[in-house]
C-alpha positions in Angstrom: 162.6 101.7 268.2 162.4 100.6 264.5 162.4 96.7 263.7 166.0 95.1 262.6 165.2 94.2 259.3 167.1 90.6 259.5 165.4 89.7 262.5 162.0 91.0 261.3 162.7 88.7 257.9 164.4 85.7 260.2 161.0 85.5 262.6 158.0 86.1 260.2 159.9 84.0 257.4 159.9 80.9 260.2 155.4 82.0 261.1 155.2 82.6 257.1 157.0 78.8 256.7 155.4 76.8 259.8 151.5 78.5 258.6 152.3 77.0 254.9 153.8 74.0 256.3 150.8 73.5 258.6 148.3 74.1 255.7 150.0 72.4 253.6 149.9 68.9 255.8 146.2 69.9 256.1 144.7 70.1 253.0 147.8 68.6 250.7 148.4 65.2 251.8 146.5 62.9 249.7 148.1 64.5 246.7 151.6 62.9 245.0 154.3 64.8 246.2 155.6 66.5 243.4 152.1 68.1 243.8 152.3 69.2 247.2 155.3 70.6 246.4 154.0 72.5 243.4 151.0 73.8 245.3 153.4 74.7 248.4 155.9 76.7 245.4 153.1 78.4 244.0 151.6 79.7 247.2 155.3 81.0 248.4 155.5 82.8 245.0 152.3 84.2 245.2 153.7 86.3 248.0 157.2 87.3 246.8 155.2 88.9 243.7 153.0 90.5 245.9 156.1 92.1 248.1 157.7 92.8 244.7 154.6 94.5 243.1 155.5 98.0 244.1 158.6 98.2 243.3 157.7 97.1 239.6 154.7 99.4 239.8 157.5 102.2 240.5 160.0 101.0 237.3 162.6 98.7 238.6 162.2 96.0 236.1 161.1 92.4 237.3 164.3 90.7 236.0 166.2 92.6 238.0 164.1 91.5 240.8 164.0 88.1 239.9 167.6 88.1 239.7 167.8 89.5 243.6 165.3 86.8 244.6 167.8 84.1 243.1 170.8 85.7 244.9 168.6 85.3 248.0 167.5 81.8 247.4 170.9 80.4 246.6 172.3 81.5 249.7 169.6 80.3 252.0 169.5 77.1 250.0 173.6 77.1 250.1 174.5 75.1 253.3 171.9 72.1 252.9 173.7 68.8 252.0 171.6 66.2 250.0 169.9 63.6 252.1 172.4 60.6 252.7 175.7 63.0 252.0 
């Protein structure tokens, strides 16, 4: 039986986020934190262009990508409140 494709996204997302989370507390934490958090953000993207390689290697143009990505981002990002809301 093939994998559901949200709950295949929903359960290596959380192993993909704890791995980078646990690295990240490993070998970030003596930098500033805007540097951790640059480090952590350019790892992340490092795999999204990876996943979106093929399909720009086949012709969809990245921007169109890019502009899926955002989509995607804004609506996982969409029902977190600011700290001390």
């Amino acid at each position: 039986m093939p994998t559901d494709p949200m709950e295949f996204a929903d359960r290596v997302g959380g192993e993909l986020s704890r791995h980078l989370g646990d690295r990240s507390r490993a070998e970030l934490l003596a930098l500033p934190q805007d540097a951790q958090f640059s480090a952590a953000l350019g790892a992340s993207l490092l795999c999204v262009a990876e996943v979106l390689r093929d399909p720009v290697e086949r012709g969809v143009p990245p921007a169109r990508l890019a502009a899926i990505c955002a989509r995607q981002i804004e609506s996982l990002l969409g029902g977190i409140a600011p700290r001390g809301a």
